[in-house]
Each structure stands twice: as structure tokens, then as C-alpha cells.
N, C-alpha and C positions, 0 to 999 in steps of 0.2 A: 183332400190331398192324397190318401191312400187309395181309394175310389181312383181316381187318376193317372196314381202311378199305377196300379196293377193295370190299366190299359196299354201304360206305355212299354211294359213290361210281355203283359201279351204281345202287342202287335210286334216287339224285337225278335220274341220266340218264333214266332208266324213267320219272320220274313226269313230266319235263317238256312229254309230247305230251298225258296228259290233264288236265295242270295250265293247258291252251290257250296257254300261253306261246310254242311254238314248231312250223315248217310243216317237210316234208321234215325235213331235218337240220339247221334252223340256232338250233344252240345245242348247251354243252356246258358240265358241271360237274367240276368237279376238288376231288380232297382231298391235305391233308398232311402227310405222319408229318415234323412238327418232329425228336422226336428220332432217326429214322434218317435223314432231311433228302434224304426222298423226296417227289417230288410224284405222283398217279393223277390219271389223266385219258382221257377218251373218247375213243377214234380219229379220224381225220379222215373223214366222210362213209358214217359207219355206220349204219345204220336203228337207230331205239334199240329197236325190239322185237325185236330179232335179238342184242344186246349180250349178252354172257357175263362172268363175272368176269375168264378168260383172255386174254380182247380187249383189257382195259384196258390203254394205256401207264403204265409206271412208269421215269421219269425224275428223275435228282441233280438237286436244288433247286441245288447250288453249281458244276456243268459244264452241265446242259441236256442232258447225255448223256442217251439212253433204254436203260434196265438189263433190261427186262423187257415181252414184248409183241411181236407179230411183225406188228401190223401198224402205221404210220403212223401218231405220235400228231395230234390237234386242230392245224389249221394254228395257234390260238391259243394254243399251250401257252405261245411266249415271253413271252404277255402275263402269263398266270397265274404264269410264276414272276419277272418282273420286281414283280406284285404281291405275291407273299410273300416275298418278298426284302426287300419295305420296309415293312411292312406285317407289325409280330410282330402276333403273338395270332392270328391270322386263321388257320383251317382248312378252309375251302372257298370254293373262287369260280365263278360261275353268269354265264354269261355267255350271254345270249338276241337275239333280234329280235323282242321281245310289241310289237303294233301301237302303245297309246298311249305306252309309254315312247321308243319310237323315233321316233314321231311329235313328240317334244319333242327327239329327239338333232339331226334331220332339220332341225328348226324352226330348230335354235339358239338352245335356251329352255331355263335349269335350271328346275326344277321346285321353286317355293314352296311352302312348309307354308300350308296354305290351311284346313288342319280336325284333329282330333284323332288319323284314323283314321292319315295321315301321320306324326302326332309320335310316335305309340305304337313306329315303326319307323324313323323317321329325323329326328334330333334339328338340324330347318334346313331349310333348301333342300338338296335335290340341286343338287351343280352339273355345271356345264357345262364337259367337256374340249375343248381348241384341235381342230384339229384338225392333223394331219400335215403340214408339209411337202415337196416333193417330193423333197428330198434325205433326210428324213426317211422315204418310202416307200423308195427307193430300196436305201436300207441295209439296212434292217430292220424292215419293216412293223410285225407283229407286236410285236416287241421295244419299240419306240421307242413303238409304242402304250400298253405297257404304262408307260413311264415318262415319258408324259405326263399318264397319268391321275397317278403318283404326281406330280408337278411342282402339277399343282391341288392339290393335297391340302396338300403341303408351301409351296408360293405364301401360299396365302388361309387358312392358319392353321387347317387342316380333320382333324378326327380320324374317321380313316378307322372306328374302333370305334363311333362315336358316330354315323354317315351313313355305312353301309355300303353306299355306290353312288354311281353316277356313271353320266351321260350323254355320248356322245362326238360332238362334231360329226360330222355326215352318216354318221356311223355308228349305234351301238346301247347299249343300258346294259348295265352288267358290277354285279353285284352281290357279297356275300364276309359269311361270320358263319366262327363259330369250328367249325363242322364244315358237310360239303356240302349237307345236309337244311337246316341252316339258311342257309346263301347262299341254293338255291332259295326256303324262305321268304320270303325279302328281296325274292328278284324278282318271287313274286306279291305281295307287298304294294308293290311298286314301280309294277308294273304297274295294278294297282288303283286306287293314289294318281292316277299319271298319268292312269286313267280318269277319276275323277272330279274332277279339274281340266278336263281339255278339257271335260266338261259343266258344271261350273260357269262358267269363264270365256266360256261361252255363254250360260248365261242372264243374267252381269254383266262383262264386259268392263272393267270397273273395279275386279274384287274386290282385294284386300287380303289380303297374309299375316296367319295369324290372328297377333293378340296374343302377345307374348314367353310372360307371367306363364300363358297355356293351357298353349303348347308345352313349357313347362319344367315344369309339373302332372305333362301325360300324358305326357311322355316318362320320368320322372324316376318315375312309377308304376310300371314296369315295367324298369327299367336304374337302376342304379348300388347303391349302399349300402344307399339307404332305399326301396330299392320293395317293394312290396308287391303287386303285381297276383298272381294264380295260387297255387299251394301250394307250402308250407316242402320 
């Protein structure tokens, strides 16, 4: 199982530079073996074309100790397991700097469901995390980050399965599905969304989230009981 996931965990990291999502190194994907209640995740400032399976850190989701891995995991691992600490179901989380999702984190703007290609992926607005305060960096950046995004989540009545992402003031979006291929999925479909809002809200400065009765159509085509999009 761990063997496994640290592939899948590689191959996410790998795909993030020609998936344009991310410059240098800033970004990194983690996965979770729930039942050995392990989390993997990408070292801190590793060139991801250089990454090997044995690079990977493997650190207890319930101490934040690192079990495996000899070099430096991700300055953001505390974020990653503050989110799967509150946050069942969820097996990988993707956390990047792609220009238009962060240009909404930067703005101070969640990001409305504005068209369908959004609801297929995220069921609402993205919202928008506080940001840190300074006794709040001071403790534990990181960490505190992580349990602010969950604080939105649990605040505004928000089902992290259902809107798997978030935007963090003057920071960046963290995205999360049930394995790490699919977090990354999320993030380019995050990043996209956010594309194509900053060009719409250019050509109409006045647009409008679409309509409830759409977003619950196309979202609901592809997630929950009765969807139907793709093969049995």
C-alpha cells in the first residue's frame, strides 16, 4: 500500500511542471494511506525532475513525526496533515501558486461558479480563507494555515468533498480529492475556472453566478448517487 501510494504521489509531483500549474518549485502534492495513517509527501525545494520514489517523506498523520525519507519534508506538510486530520474521505492534497487561482487568493476574491465547466468540479463558489494573524504566523505558520482553511470550511457550513479547494488570502489555493492524481486534477480544473472568470469578468464586470437549478444539473451529473457522466 505505501509502496504504491508513494508512486502515485510521485508521478502527481512530476506532472505538476508540464501541467503549467507551477515555476521553480512552488508547489507540492501529498497522498494518504488512511489505514496505516501515513501521510507522503514531496521534500522541501526539490527540482520535481530530479524526484525518486526514495526522496519522498513519509510521515504519522497522528505525531507529524517523519518515519521515512532522509531528506526535509515540504515546508507545508503541517498544512497537509492539519487537512486530513479534519477532512475524512480525502486522499491527496495539491497545493500550487498557478497565476489565476492566486491572483483571486492575492485579490481577496472567492471564486463564483460563473459557468458549468466550474460546477462539473466544484459544487459553489470557492471560498475564500482569512488570512493569518501575526501571532498566528508566529506559532505556526504552516500548521495554523492549515486550520484556517478548515475553520472556513466548518464556519460557512462548507463540504470540503463537495468544493474541494480553497483560496488563501495573499497566499495561494490548496486543492484535495480522494487520491493525489486526483487533488492535482482539481487544481488544474481550479486553475482554469479561475482563468476563465478573470476573462469573463472582463468582458462584463457585472456577471452573475450562474443560476442554482444549472449548477446543481452539472454538478450532480458527475458526483453523487445519480450521476451519470462517463462509464459504469
Amino acid at each position: 500500500m505505501l509502496r504504491d501510494l508513494k508512486h502515485q504521489v510521485l508521478e502527481a509531483n512530476v506532472r505538476l511542471v508540464p501541467s503549467g500549474l507551477v515555476r521553480l518549485t512552488w508547489g507540492n502534492v501529498s497522498g494518504l494511506d488512511a489505514a496505516g495513517g501515513l501521510m507522503v509527501i514531496k521534500p522541501s525545494g526539490v527540482p520535481y525532475v530530479s524526484l525518486r520514489d526514495d526522496d519522498l517523506s513519509v510521515i504519522e498523520l497522528d505525531t507529524g513525526r517523519q518515519v521515512e525519507g532522509k531528506l526535509r519534508p515540504s515546508s507545508d506538510a503541517p498544512t497537509h496533515l492539519a487537512l486530513y486530520r479534519a477532512f475524512p474521505g480525502i486522499g491527496g492534497i495539491c497545493h500550487t501558486h498557478s497565476p489565476a487561482a492566486t491572483t483571486f487568493s492575492q485579490a481577496g476574491r472567492p471564486l463564483p461558479c460563473y459557468g458549468t465547466t466550474h460546477a462539473d468540479h466544484f459544487y459553489g463558489t470557492v471560498p475564500l480563507c482569512r488570512a493569518l494573524t501575526a501571532e498566528e504566523v508566529e506559532e505556526d505558520y504552516e500548521g495554523n494555515t492549515g486550520h484556517a482553511i478548515v475553520e472556513t470550511f466548518r464556519e460557512g457550513g462548507i463540504d470540503p468533498i463537495a468544493v474541494p479547494g480553497v483560496l488563501q488570502l495573499h497566499h495561494a489555493p490548496f486543492t484535495w480529492g480522494t487520491t493525489p492524481l486526483e487533488a492535482l486534477d482539481n487544481s488544474i480544473a481550479l486553475e482554469m475556472c479561475a482563468e476563465m472568470a478573470l476573462g469573463s469578468l472582463r468582458l462584463n464586470p457585472d456577471l452573475a453566478p450562474m443560476p442554482r437549478h444549472i449548477l446543481d444539473k452539472h454538478h450532480h451529473r458527475k458526483h453523487g448517487p445519480g450521476s451519470y457522466y462517463g462509464q459504469k
